[in-house]
TILO-731645 format. One record per atom (N, C-alpha, C): x, y negated, z negated; residue in three letters; residue number from 1. Coordinates in Angstrom, 3 decimals, padded with zeros to 6 digits, always signed. Example, Ala and Ser with C-alpha at 12.3 -4.5 7.8 and 13.67 -1.06 7.14 Angstrom:
BEGIN
<r u="+013.190" v="+005.690" w="-007.800" res="Ala" n="1"/>
<r u="+012.300" v="+004.500" w="-007.800" res="Ala" n="1"/>
<r u="+013.200" v="+003.300" w="-007.800" res="Ala" n="1"/>
<r u="+012.850" v="+002.250" w="-007.080" res="Ser" n="2"/>
<r u="+013.670" v="+001.060" w="-007.140" res="Ser" n="2"/>
<r u="+012.900" v="-000.030" w="-007.870" res="Ser" n="2"/>
This chain:
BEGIN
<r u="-013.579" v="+018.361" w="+014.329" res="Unk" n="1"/>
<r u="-013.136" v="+018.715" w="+012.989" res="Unk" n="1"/>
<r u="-014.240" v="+018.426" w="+011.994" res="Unk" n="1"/>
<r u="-014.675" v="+019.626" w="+010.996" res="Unk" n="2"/>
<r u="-015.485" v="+019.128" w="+009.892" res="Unk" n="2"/>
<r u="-014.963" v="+018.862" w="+008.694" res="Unk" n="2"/>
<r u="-014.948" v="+017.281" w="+008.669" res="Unk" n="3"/>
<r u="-014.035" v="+016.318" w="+007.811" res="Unk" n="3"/>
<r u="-015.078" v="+015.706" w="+006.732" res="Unk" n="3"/>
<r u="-014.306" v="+015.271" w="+005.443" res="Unk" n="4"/>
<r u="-014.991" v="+015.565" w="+004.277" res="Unk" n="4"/>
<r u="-013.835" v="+013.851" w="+004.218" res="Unk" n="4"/>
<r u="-013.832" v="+013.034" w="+003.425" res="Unk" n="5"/>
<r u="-012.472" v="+012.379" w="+003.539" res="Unk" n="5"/>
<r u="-012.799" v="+011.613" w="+002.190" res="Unk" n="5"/>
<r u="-012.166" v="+011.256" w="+001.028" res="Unk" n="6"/>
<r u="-012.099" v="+010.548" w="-000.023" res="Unk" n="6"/>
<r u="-011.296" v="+009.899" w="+000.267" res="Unk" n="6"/>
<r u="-011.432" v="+008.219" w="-000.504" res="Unk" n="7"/>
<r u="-010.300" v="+007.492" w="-000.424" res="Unk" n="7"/>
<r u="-009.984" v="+006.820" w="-001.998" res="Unk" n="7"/>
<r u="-008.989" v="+006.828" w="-002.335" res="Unk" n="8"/>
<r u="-008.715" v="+006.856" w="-003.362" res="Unk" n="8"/>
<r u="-007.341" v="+005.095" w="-003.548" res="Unk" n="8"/>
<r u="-007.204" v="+004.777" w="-004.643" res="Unk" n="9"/>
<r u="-006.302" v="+003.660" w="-004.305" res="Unk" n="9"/>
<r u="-006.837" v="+002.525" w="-004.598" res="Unk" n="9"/>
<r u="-007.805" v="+001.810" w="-005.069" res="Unk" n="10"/>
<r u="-007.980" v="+000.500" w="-005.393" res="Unk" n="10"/>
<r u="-007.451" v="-000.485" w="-006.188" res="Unk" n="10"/>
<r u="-007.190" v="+000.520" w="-007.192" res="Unk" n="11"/>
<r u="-006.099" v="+000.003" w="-008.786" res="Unk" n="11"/>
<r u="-004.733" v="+000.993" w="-008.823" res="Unk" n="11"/>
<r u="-004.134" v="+000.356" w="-009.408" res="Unk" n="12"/>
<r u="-002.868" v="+000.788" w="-009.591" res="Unk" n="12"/>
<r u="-002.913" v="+002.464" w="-010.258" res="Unk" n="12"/>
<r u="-004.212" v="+002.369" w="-011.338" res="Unk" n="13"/>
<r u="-004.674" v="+003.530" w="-012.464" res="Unk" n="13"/>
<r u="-005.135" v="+004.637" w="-011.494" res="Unk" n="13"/>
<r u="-005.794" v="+004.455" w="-010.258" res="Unk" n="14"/>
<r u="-006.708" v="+005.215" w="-009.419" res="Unk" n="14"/>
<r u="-005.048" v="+006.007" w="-008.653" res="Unk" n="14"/>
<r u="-004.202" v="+005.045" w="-008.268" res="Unk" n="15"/>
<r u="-003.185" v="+005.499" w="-007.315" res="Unk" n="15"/>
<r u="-002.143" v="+006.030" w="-008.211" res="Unk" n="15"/>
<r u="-002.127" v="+006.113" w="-009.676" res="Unk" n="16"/>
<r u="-001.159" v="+006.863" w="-010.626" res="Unk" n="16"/>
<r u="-001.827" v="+008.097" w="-011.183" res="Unk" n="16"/>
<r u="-003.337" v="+008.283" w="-011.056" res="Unk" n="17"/>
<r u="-003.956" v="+009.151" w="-011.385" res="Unk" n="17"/>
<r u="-004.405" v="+010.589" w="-009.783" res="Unk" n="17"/>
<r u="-003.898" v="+009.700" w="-008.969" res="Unk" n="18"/>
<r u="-004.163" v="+010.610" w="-007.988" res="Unk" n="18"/>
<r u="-003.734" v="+011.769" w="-007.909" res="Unk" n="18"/>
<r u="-002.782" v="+012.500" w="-007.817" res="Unk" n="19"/>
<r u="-002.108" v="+013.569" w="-008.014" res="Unk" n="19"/>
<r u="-003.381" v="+014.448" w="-008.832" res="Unk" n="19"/>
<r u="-004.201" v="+014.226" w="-010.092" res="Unk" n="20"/>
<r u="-004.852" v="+014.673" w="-010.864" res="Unk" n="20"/>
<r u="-005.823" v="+014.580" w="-010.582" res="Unk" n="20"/>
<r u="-006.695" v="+013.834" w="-009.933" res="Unk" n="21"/>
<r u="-007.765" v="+013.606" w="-009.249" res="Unk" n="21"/>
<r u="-007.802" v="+014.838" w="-007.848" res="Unk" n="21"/>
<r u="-006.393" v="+015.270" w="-006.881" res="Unk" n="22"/>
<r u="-006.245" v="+016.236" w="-006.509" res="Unk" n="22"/>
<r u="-006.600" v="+017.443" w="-006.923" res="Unk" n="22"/>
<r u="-005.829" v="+017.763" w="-008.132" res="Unk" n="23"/>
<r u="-005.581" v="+019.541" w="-008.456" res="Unk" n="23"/>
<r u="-007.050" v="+019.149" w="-009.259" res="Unk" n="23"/>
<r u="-007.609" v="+017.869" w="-009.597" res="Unk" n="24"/>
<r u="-009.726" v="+018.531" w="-010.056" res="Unk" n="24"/>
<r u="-010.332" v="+019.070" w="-008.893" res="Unk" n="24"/>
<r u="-010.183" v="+018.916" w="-007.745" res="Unk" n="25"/>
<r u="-010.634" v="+019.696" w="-006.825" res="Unk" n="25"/>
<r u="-010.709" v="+020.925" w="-006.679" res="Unk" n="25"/>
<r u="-012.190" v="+021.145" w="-006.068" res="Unk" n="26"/>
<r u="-012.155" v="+022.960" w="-006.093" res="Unk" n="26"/>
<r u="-013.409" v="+023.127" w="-004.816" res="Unk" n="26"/>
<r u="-012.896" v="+023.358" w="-003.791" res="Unk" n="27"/>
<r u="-011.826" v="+023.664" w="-003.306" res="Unk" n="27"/>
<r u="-011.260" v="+022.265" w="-003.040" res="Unk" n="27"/>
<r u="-009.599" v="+022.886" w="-002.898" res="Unk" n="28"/>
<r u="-008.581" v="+021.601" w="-002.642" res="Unk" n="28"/>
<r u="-009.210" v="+021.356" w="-001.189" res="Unk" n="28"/>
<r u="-008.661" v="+019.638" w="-001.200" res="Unk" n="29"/>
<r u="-008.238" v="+019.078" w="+000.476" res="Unk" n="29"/>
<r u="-007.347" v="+020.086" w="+001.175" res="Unk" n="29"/>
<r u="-007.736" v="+020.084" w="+002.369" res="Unk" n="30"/>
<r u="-006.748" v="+020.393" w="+003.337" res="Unk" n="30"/>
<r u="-005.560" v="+019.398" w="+003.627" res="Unk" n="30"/>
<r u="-005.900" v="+018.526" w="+003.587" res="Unk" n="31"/>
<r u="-005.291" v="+017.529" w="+004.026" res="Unk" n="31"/>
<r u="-004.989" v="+016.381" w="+002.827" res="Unk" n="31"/>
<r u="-003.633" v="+015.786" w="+002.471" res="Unk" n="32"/>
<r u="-003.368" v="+014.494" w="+001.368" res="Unk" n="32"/>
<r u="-002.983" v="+013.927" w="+002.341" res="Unk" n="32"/>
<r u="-003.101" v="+012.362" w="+002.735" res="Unk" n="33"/>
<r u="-003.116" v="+011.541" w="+003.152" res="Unk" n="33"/>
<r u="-002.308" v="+010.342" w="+002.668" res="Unk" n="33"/>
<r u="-000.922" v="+010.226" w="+002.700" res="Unk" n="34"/>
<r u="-000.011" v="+009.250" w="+001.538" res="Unk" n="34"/>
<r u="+000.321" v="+007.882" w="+002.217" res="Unk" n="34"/>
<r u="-000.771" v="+006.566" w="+002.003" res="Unk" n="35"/>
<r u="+000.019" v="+005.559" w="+002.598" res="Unk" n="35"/>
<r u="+001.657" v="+005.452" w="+002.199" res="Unk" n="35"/>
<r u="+002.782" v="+005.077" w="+002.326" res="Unk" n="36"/>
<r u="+003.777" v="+004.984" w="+002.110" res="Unk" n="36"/>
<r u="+003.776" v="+003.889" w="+000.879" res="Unk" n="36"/>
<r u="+003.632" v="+002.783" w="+001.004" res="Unk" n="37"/>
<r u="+003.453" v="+001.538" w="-000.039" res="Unk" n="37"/>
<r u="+002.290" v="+001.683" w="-000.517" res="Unk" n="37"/>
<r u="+002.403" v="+001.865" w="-001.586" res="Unk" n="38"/>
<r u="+000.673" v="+002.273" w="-002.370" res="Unk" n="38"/>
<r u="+000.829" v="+000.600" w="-003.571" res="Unk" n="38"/>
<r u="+000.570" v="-000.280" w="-002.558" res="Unk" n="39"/>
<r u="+001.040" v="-001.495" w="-003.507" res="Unk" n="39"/>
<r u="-001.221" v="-002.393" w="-003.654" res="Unk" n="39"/>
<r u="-000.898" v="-003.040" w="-004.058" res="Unk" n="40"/>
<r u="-002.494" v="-003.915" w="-004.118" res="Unk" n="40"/>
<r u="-001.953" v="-004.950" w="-004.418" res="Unk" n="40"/>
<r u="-002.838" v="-006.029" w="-003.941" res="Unk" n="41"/>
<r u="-002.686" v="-007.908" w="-004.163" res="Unk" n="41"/>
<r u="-002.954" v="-008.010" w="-005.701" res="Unk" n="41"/>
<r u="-003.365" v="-007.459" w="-006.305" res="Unk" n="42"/>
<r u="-003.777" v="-007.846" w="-007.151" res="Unk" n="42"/>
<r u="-003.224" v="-007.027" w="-008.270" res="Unk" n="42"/>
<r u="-002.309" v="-006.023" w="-008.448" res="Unk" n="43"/>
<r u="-001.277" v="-005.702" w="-009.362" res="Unk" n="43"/>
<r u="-000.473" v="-005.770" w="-009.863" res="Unk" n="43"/>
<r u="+000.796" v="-007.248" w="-009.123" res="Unk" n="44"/>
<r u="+000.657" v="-007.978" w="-009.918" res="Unk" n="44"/>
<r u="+002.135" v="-007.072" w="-010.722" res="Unk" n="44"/>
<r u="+002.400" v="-005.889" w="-009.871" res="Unk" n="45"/>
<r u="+003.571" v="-004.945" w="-010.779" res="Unk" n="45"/>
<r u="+004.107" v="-004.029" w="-009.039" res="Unk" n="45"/>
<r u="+005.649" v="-003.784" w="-009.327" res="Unk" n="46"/>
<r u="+005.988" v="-003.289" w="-008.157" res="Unk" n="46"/>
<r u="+005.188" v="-001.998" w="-007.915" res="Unk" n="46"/>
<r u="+004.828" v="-001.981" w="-006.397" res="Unk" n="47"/>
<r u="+004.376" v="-000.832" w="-005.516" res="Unk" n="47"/>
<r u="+004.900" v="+000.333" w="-005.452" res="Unk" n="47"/>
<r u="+004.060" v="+001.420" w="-005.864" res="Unk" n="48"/>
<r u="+004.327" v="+003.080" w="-005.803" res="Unk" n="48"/>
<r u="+004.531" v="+003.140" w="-004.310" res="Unk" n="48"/>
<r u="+005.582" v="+004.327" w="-004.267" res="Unk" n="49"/>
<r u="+005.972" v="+004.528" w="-002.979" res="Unk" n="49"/>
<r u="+004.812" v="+006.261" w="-002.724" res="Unk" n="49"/>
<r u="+004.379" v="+006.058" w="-001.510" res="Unk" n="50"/>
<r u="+003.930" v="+007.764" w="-001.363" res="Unk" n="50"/>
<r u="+004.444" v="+008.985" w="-001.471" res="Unk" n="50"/>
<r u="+005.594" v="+008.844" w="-001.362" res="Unk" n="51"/>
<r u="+006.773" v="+009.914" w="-001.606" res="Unk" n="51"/>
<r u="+006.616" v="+010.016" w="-002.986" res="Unk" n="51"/>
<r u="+006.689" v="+009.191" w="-003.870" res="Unk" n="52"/>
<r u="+006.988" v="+009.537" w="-005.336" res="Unk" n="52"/>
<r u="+005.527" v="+010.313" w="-006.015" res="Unk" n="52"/>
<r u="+004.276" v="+010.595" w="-004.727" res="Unk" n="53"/>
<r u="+002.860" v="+011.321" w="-005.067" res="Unk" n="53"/>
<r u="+003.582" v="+012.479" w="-004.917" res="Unk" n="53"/>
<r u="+004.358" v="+013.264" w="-003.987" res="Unk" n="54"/>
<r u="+004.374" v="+014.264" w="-003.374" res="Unk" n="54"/>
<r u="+004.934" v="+015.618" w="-004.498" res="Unk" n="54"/>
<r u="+006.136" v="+015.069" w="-005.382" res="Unk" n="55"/>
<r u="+006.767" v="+015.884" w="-006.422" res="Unk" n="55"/>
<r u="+005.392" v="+016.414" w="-007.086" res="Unk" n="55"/>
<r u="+004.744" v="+015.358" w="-007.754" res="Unk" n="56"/>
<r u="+003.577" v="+015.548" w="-008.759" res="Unk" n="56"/>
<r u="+002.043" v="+016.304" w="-008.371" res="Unk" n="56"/>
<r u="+002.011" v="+015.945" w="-006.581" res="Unk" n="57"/>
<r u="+000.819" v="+016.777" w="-006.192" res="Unk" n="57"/>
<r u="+001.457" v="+018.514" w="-006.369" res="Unk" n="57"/>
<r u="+002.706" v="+018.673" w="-006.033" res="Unk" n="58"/>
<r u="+003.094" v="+019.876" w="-005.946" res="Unk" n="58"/>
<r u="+003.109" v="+020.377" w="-006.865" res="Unk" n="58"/>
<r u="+003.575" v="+019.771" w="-008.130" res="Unk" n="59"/>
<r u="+004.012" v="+020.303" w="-009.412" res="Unk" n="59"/>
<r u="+002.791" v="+020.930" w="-009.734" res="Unk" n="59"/>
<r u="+001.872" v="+020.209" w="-009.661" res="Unk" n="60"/>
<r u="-000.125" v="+020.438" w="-010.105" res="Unk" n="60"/>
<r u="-000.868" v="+021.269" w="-009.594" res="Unk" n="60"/>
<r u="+000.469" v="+022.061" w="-008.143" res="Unk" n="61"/>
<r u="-000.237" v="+023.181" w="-007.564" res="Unk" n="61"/>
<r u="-000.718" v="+023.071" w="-006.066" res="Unk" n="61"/>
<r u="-000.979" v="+021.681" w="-005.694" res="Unk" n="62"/>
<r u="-001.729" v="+021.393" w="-004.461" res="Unk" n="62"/>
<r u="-000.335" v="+021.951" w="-002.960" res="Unk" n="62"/>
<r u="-000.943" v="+023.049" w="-002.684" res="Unk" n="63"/>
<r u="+000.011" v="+023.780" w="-001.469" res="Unk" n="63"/>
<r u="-000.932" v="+022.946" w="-000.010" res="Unk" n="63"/>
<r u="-001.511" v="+022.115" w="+000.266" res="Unk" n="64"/>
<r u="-002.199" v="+021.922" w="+001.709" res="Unk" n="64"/>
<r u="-000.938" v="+021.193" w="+002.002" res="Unk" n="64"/>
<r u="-001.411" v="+020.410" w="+003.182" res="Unk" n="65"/>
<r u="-000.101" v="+019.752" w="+004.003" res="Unk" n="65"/>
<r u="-000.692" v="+017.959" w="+003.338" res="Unk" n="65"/>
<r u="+000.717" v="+017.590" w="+003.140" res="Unk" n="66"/>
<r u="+000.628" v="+016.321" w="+003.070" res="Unk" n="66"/>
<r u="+001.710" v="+015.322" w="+003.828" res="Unk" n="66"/>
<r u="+000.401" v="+014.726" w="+004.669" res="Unk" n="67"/>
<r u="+000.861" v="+014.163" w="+005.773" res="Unk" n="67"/>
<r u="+000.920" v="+012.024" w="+005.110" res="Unk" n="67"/>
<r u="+002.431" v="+011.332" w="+005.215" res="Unk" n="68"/>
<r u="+002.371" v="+010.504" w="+005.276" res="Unk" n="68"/>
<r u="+001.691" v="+009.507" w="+006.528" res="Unk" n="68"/>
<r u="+000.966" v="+008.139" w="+006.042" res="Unk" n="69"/>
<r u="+000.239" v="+006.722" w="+006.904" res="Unk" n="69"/>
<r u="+001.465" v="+005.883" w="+006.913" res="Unk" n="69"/>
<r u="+002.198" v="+005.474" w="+007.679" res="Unk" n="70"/>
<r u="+003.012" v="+004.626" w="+007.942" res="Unk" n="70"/>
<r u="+003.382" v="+003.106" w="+008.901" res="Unk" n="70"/>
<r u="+003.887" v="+002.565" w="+008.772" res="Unk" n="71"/>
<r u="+003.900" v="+001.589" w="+009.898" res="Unk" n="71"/>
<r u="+005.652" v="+001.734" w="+010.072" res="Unk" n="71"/>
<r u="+006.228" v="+002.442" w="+009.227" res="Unk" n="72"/>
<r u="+007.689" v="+002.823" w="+009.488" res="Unk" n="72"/>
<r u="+007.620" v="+004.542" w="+010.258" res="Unk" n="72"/>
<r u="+007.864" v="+004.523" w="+011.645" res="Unk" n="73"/>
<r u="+007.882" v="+005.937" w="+012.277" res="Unk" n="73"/>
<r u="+008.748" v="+006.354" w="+012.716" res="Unk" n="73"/>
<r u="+009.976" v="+005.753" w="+012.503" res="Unk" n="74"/>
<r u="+011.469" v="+005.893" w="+013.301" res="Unk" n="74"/>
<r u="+011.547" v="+007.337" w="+013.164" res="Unk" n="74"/>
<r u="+012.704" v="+007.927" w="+013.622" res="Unk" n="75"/>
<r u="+013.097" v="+009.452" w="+013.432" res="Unk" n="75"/>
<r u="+014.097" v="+009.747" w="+011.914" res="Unk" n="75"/>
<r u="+014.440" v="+008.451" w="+011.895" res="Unk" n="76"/>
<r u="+014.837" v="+008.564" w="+010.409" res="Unk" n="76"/>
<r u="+014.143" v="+008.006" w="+009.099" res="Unk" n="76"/>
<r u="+013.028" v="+007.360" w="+009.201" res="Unk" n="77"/>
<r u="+011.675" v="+007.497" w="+008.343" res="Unk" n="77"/>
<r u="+010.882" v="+008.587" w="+007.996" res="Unk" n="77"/>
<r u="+010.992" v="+009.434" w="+009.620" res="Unk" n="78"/>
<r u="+010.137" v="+010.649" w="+009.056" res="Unk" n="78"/>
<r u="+011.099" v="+011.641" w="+008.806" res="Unk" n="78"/>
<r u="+012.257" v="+011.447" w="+008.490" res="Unk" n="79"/>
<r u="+013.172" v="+012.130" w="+007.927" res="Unk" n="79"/>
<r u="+013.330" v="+012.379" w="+006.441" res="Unk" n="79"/>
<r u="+012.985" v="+011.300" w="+006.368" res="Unk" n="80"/>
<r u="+013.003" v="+010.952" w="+004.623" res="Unk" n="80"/>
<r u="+011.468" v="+011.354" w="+004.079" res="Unk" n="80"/>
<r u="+010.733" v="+011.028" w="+004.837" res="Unk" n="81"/>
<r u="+009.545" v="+011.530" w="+004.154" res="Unk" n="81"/>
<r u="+009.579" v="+013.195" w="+004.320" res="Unk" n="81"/>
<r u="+009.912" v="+013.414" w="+005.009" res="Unk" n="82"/>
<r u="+009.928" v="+014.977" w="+005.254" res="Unk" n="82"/>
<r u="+010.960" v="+016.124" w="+004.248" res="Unk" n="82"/>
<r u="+011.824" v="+015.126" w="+003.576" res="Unk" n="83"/>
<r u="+013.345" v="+015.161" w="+002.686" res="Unk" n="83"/>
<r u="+012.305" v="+015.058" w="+001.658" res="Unk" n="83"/>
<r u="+011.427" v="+014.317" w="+001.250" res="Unk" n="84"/>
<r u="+010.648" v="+014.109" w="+000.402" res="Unk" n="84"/>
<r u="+009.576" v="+014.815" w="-000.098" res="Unk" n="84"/>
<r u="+009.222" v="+016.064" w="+000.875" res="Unk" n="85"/>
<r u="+008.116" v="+016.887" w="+001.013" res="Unk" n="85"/>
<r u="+007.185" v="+017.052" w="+001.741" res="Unk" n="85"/>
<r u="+007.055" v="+015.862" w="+002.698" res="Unk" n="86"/>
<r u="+005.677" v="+015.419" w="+003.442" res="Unk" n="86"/>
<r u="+005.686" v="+016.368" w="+004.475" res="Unk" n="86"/>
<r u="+005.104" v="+016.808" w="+004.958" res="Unk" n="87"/>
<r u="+004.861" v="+018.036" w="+006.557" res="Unk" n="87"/>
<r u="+004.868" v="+016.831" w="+007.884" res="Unk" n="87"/>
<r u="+004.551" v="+015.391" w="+007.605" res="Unk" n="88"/>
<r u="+004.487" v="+015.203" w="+008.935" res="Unk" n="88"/>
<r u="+003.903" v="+013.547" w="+008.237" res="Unk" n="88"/>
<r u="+003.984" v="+012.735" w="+009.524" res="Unk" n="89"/>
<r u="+003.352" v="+011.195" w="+009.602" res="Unk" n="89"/>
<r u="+002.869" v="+011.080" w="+010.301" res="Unk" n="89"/>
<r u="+001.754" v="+009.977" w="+010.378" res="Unk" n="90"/>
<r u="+000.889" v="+009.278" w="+011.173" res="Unk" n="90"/>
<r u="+000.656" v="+008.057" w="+011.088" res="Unk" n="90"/>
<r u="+000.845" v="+007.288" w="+012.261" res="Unk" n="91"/>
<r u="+001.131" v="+005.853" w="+012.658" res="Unk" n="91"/>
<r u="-000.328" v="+004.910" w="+012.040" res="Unk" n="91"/>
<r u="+000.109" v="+003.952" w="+011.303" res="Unk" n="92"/>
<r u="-000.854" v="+003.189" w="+010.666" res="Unk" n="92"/>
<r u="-001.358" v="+002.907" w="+011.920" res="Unk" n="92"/>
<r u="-002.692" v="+002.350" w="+011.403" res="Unk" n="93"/>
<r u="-003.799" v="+001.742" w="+012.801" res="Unk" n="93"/>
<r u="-004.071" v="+002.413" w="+013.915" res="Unk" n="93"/>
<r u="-003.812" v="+003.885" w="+013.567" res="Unk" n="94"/>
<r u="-004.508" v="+004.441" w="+014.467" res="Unk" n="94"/>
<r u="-006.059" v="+004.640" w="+014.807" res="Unk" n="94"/>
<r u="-006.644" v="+004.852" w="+015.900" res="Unk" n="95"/>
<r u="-007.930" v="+004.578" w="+016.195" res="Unk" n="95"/>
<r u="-008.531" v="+005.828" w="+015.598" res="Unk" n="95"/>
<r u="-009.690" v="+005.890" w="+014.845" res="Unk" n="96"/>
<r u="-010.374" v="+006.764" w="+014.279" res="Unk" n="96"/>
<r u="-010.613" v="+007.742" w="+014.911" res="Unk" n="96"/>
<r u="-010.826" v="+007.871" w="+016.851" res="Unk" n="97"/>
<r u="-010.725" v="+008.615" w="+017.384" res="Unk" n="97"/>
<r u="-009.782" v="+009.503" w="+017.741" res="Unk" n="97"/>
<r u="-008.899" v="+009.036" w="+017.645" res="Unk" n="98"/>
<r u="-007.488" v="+009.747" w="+017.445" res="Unk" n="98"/>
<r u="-006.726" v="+010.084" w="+016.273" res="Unk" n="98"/>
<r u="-007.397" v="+010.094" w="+015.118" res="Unk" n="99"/>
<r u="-006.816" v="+010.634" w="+013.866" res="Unk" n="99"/>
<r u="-007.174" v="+012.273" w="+013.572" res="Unk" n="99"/>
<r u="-008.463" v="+012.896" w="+014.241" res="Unk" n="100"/>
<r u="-008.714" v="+014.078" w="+013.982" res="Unk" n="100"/>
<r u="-008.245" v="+014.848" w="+014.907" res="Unk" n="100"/>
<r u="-007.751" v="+014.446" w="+016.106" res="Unk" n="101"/>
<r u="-006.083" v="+015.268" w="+016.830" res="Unk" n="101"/>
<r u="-005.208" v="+015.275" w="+016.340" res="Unk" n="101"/>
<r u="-004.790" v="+014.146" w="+015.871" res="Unk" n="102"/>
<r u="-003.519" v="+014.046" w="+015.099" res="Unk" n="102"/>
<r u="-003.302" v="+015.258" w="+013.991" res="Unk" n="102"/>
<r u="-004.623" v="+014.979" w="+013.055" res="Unk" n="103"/>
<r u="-004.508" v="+015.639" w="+011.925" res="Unk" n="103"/>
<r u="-004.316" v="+017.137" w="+012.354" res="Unk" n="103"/>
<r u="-005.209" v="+017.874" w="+013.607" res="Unk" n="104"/>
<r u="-005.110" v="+018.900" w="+013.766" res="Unk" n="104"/>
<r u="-004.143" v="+019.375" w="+014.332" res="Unk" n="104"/>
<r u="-003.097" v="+018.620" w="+014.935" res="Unk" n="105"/>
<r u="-001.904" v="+018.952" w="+015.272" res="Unk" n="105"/>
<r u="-000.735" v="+019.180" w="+014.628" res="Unk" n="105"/>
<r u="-001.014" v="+018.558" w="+013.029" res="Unk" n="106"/>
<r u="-000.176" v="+018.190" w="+012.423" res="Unk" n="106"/>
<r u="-000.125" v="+019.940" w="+011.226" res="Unk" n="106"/>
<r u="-001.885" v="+020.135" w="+011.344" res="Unk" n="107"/>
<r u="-001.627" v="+021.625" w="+010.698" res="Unk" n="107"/>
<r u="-001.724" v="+022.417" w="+011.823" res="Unk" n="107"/>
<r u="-001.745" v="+022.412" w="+012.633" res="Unk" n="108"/>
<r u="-001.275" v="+023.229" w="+013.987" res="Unk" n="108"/>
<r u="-002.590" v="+024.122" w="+014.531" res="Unk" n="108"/>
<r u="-003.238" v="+023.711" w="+014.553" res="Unk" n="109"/>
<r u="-004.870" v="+024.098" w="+015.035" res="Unk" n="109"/>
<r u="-004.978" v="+023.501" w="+016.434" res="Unk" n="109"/>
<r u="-004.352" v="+024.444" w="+017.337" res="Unk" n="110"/>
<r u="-004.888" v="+024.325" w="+018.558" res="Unk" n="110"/>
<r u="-006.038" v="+024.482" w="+019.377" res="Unk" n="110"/>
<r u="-007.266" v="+024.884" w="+018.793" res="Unk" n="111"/>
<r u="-008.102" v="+024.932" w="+018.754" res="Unk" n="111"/>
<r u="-009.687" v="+024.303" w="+019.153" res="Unk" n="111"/>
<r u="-008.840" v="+022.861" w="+017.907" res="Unk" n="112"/>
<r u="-010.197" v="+022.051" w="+017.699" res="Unk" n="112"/>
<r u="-011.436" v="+022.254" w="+016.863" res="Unk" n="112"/>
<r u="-011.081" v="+023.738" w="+016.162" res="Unk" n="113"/>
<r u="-011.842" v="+024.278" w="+015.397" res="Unk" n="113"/>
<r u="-012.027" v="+023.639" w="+013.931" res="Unk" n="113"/>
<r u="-012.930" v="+023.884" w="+013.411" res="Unk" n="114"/>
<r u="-012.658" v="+022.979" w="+011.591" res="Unk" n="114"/>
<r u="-012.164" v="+023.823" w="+011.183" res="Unk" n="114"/>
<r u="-010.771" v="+023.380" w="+010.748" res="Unk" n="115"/>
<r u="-010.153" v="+023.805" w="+010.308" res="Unk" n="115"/>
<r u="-009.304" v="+023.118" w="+008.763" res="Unk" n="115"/>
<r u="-009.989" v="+021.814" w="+008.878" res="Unk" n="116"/>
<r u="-009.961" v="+020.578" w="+008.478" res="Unk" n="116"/>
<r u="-011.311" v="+020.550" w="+007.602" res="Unk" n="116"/>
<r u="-011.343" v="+020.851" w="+005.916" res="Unk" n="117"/>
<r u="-012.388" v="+020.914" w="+005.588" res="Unk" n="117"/>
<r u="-012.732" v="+019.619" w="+004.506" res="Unk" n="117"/>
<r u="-011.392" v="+019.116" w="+004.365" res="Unk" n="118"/>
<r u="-011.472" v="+017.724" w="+003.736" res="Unk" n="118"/>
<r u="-010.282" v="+017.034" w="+003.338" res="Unk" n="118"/>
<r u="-009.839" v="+015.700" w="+003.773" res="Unk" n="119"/>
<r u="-008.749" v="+014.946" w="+003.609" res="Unk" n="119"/>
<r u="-008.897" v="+013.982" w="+002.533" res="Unk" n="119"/>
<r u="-007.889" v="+013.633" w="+001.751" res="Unk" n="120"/>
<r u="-007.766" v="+012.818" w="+000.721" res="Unk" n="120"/>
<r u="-006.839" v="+011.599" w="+001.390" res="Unk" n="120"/>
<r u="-007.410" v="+010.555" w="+001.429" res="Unk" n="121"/>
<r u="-006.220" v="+009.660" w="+001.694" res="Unk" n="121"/>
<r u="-006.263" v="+008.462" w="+000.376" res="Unk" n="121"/>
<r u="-004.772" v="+008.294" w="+000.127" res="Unk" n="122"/>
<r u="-004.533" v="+007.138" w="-000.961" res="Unk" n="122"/>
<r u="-004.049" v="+006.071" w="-000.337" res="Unk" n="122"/>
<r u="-004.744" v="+004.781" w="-000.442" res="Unk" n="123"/>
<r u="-004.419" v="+003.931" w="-000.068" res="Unk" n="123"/>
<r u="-004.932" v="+002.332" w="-000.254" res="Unk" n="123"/>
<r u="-004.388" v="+001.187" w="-000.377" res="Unk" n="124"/>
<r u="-004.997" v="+000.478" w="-001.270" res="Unk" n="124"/>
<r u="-005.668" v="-000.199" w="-000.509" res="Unk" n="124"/>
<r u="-005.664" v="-000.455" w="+000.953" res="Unk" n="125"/>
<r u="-006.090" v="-001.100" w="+001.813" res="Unk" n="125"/>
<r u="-007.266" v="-001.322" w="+002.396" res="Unk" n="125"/>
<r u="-007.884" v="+000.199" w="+002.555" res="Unk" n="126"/>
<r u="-009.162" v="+000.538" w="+003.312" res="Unk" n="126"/>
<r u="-010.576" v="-000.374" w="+002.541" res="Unk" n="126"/>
């Protein structure tokens, strides 16, 4: 996959501004990347949920797939995120080698081809 990847999320301002930091893109991500708890040690104010990105990336126009980071994967987690807008999840701590299958499975590129020209992930952690 030829992957491009921003990470976004350090401050609370970076992870409320994201959505907008999206639709400045030209060309958009293929790929949004939504940790679920978009919280930081140091904010100090309750944690944005990733779901509550998804209304506002859409509203702003962004049509790619946005795939939730989770450590919640039950069948009724990705229910709700999916109730929520998300196309699909992917299991926190996954090995770097196995995130660009994932991803390509997730937009359905059987292939292996780049098809994948750049992912945005928000998250406060990385």
């Amino acid at each position: 996959l030829g992957l491009e990847a921003f990470v976004r999320g350090a401050t609370r301002e970076e992870i409320d501004g994201f959505p907008d930091f999206v639709a400045s893109l030209d060309p958009p991500p293929s790929i949004v990347i939504l940790d679920n708890r978009l919280d930081h040690p140091t904010m100090g104010t309750p944690f944005i949920l990733g779901t509550e990105l998804i209304p506002r990336l859409r509203a702003l126009g962004y049509r790619g797939k946005i795939v939730m980071k989770t450590a919640n994967d039950s069948s009724a987690d990705i229910a709700c995120f999916k109730a929520a807008g998300a196309d699909d999840a992917i299991a926190k701590g996954m090995p770097i080698n196995s995130l660009g299958r994932e991803l390509a499975r997730v937009i359905g590129d059987t292939g292996g081809g780049d098809v994948i020209d750049r992912a945005l992930l928000a998250d406060y952690s990385v």
